[in-house]
C-alpha positions in Angstrom: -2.5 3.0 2.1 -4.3 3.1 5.6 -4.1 0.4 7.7 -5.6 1.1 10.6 -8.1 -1.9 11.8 -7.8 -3.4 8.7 -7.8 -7.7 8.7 -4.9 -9.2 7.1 -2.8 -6.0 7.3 0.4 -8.0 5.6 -1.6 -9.2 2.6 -3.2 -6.2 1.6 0.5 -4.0 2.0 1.5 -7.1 -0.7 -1.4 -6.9 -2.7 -1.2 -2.9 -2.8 2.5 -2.5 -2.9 2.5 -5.4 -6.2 -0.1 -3.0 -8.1 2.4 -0.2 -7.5 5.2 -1.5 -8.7 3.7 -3.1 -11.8 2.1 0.2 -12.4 5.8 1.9 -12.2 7.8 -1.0 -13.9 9.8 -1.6 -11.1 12.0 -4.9 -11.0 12.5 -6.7 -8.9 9.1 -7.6 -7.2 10.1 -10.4 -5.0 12.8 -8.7 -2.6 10.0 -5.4 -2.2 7.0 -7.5 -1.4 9.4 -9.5 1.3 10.7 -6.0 2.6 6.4 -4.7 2.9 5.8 -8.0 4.3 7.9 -7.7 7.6 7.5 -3.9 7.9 3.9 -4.7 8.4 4.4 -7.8 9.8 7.0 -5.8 12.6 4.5 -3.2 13.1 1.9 -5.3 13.7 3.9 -7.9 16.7 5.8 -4.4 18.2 4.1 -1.3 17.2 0.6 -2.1 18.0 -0.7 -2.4 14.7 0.3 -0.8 11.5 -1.3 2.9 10.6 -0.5 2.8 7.1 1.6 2.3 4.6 3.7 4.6 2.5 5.4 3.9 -1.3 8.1 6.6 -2.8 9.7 6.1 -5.9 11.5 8.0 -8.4 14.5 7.2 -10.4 17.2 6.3 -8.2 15.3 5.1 -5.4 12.4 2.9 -3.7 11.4 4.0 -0.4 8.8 2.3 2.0 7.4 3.8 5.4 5.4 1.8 7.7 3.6 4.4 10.3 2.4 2.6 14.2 1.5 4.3 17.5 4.3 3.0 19.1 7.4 4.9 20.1 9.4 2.0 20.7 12.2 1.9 18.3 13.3 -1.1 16.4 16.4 -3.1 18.0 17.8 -6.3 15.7 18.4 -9.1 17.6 20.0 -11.7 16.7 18.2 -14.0 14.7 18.3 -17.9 16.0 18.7 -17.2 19.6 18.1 -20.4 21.5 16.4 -18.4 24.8 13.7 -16.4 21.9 12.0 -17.5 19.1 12.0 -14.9 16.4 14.2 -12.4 15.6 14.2 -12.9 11.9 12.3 -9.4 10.6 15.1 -6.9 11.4 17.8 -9.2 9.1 15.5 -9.7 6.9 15.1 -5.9 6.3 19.0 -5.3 6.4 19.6 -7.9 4.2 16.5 -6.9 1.4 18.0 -3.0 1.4 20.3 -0.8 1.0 19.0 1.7 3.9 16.8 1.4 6.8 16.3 3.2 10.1 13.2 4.6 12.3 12.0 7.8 12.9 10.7 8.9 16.4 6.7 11.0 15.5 4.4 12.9 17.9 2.0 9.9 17.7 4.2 6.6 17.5 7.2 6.4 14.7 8.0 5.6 11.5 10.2 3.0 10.0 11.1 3.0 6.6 13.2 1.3 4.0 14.9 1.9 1.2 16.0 0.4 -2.0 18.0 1.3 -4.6 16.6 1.3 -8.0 18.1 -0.9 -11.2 17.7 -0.8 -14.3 15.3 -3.6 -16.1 17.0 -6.4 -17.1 17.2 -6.5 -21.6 
């Protein structure tokens, strides 16, 4: 999904990621719109502004890329520091997956997510 000068970059990634995931009949819908949320959220404080927005799913896993034109890498901090407010997205994402990490591109970088899949509850 292309995100590039779009308004309200978070809420379409939620809305778009939601249809997805109905569509594939993946559980768990709460934890993977909170994960979209401060990928696109992160990208659009740090990396400039989100460039789009990537879903990959087969049977053993979810993953999400988030694309900007920043080459700053992510760096958790710790959340509740008294000196600076924030710090909240980074735990958030390590505590919503199983994986994470950042990849270094030609135009910016690209941090992803991922997620292991489960089977539907009976």
């Amino acid at each position: 999904m292309a995100l590039t000068g779009r308004q309200r970059p978070v809420g379409a990634s939620r809305s778009f990621t939601r249809t997805a995931l109905v569509d594939w009949g993946w559980p768990d819908l709460d934890d993977v719109l909170l994960l979209v949320a401060e990928l696109v959220a992160n990208a659009t404080l740090h990396g400039g502004g989100p460039i789009d927005l990537l879903l990959d799913a087969n049977s053993k896993r979810l993953r999400i890329e988030v694309n900007d034109a920043s080459a700053l890498l992510p760096a958790p901090r710790e959340p509740h520091h008294p000196a600076r407010p924030g710090g909240h997205g980074l735990f958030i994402v390590s505590r919503t997956c199983r994986r994470w990490g950042a990849t270094p591109q030609p135009w910016g970088k690209t941090v992803w997510a991922e997620i292991d899949a489960h089977p539907p509850s009976p």
